[in-house]
C-alpha positions as CSV (number, residue, x, y, z in Angstrom):
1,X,0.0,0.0,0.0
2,X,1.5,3.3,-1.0
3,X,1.4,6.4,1.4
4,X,-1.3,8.3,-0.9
5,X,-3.1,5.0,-0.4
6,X,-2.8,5.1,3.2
7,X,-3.3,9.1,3.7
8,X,-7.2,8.8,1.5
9,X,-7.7,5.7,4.2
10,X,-7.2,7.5,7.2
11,X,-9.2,10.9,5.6
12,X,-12.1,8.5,5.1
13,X,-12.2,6.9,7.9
14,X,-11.8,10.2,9.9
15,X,-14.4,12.1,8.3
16,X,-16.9,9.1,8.7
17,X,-15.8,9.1,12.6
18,X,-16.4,12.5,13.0
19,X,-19.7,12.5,10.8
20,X,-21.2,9.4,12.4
21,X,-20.3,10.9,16.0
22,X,-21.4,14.2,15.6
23,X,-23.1,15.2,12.5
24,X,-21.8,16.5,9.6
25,X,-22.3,20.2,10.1
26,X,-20.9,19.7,13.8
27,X,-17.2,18.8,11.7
28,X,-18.0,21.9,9.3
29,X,-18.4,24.4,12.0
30,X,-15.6,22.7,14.4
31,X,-13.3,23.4,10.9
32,X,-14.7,26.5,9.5
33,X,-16.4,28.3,12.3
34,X,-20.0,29.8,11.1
35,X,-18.4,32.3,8.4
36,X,-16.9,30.5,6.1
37,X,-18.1,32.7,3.4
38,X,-16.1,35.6,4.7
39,X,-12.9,33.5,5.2
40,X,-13.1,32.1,1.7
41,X,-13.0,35.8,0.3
42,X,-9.8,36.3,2.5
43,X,-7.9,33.2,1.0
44,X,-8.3,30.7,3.4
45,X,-8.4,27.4,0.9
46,X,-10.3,25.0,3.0
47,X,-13.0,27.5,3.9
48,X,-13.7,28.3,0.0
49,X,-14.0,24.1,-0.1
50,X,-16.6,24.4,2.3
51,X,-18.3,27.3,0.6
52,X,-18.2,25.4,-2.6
53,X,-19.8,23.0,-1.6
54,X,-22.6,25.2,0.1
55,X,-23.2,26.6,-3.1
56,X,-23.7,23.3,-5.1
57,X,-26.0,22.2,-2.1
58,X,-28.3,25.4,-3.0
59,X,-27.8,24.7,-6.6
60,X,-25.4,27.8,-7.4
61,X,-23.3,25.3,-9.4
62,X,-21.6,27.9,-11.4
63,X,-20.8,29.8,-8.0
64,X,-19.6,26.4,-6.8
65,X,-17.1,25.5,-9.1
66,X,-15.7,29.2,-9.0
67,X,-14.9,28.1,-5.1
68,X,-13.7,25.0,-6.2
69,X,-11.1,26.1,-9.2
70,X,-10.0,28.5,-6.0
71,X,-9.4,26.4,-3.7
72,X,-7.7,24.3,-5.9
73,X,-5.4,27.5,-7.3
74,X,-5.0,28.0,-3.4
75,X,-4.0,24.5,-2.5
76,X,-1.3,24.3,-5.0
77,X,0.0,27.4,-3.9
78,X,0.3,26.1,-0.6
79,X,1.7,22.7,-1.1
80,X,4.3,24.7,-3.4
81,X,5.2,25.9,0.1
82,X,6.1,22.3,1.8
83,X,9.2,20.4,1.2
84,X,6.8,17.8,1.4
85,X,5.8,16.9,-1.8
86,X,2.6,14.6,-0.2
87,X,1.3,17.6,0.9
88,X,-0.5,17.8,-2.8
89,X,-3.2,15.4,-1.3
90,X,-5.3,18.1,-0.2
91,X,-6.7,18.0,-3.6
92,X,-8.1,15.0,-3.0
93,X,-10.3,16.6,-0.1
94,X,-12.2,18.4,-3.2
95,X,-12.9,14.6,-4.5
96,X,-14.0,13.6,-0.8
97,X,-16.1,16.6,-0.3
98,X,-17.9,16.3,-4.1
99,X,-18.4,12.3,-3.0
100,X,-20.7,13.5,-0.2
101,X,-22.7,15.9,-2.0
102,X,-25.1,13.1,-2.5
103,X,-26.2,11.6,-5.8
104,X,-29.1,14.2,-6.2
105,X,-26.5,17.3,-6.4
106,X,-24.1,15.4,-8.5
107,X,-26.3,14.3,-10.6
108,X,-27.9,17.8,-11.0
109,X,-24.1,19.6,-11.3
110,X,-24.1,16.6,-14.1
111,X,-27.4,17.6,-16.2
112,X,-26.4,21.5,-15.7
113,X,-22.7,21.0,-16.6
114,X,-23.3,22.1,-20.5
115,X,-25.2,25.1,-19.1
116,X,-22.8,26.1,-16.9
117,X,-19.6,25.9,-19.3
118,X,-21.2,25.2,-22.7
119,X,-17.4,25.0,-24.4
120,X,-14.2,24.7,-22.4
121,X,-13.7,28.4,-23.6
122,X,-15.9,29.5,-21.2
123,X,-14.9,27.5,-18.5
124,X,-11.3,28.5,-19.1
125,X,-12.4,32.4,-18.9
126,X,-14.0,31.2,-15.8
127,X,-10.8,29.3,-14.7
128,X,-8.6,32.7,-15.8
129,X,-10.6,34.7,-13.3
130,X,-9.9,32.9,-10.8
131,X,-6.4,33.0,-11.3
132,X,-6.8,36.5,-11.5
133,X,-8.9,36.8,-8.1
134,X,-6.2,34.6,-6.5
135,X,-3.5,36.4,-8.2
136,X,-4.8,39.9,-6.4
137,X,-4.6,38.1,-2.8
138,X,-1.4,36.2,-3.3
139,X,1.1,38.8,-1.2
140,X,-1.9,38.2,1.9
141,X,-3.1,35.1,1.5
142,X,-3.1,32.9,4.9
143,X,-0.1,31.1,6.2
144,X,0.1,27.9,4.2
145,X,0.8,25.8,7.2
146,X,-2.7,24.1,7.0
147,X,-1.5,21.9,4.3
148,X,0.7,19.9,6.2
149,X,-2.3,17.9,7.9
150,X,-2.6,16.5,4.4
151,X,1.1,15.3,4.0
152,X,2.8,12.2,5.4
153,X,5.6,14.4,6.5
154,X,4.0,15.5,10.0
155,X,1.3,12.8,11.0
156,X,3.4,10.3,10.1
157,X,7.1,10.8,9.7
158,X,7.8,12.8,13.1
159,X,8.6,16.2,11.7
160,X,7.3,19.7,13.0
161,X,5.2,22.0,10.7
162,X,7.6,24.4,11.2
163,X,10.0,22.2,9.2
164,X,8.3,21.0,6.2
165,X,7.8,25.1,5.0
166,X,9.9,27.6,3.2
167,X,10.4,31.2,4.4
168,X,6.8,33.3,4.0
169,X,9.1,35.6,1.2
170,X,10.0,32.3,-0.5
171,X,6.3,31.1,-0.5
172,X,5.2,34.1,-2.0
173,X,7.4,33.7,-5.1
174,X,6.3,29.6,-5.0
175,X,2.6,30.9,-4.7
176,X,3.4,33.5,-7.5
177,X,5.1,30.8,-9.9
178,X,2.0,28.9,-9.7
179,X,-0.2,31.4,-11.3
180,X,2.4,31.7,-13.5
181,X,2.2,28.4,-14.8
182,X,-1.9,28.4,-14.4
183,X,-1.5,31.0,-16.9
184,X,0.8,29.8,-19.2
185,X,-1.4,26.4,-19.8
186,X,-4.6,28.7,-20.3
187,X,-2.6,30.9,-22.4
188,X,-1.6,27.3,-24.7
189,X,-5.3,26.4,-25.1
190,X,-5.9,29.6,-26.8
């Protein structure tokens, strides 16, 4: 079993732990607190998960994926950050967090899909703003040290946060060469 193997097992079987025991939107608040909205407009990448997913559950899919794209702009930013390279597994929290939509809003974000984005065009403009909003936040966005509950480096391996992370002036430039590189692919399919 590899450690990205291992790491989506223990997720899992937190998250059902946690739901099981306390409900689901006990574990949101106890992550986000009650504004998540407002912390998802400062930067905060697990907050604008959470807010994502809000929207889909009120059927604002096109506001949802926005949320989404972010936080996935944001959590590449941040594991850019870690000299753990595992840390990248936060992305899979967006697969985790789509899985328990339910059937009923997937299958809705499925039938409104071609509405949303009717030609990858238009979701790449969409995709390009959010570069662009992240982009504007990028010299404030929140310590990146949140990613590190994701990689094997700390859970697992014995090393302090403090460790696995570059200098905030260094992660700034990572964070920056990101967009960079968001950019440049968008600027390819064009």
């Amino acid at each position: 079993m590899n450690y990205r193997s291992i790491h989506i097992f223990l997720f899992l079987a937190a998250l059902i732990c946690t739901q099981d025991s306390y409900g689901m939107e006990s574990f949101k608040r106890a992550l986000f607190g009650e504004n998540v909205q407002e912390k998802a407009k400062r930067g905060d990448a697990e907050a604008m998960l959470q807010h994502g997913q809000q929207c889909m559950e009120n059927g604002e899919y096109k506001n949802g994926m926005k949320w989404f794209n972010r936080y996935q702009i944001r959590t590449r930013q941040d594991s850019a950050c870690s000299t753990d390279a595992s840390t990248i597994a936060a992305l899979d929290r967006n697969t985790f967090w789509s899985m328990h939509l339910g059937k009923d809003v997937a299958d809705r974000m499925v039938e409104n899909t071609d509405k949303i984005f009717p030609t990858q065009k238009s979701y790449d403009q969409r995709l390009a703003k959010d570069v662009a909003w992240v982009e504007k936040r990028t010299d404030s966005l929140p310590d990146p040290t949140w990613i590190a509950r994701y990689g094997m480096g700390v859970p697992f391996m014995g090393q302090r946060v403090e460790d696995i992370f570059i200098s905030m002036a260094e992660c700034n430039k990572k964070r920056k060469k990101v967009l960079v590189e968001y950019k440049r692919q968008l600027q390819e399919k064009k």
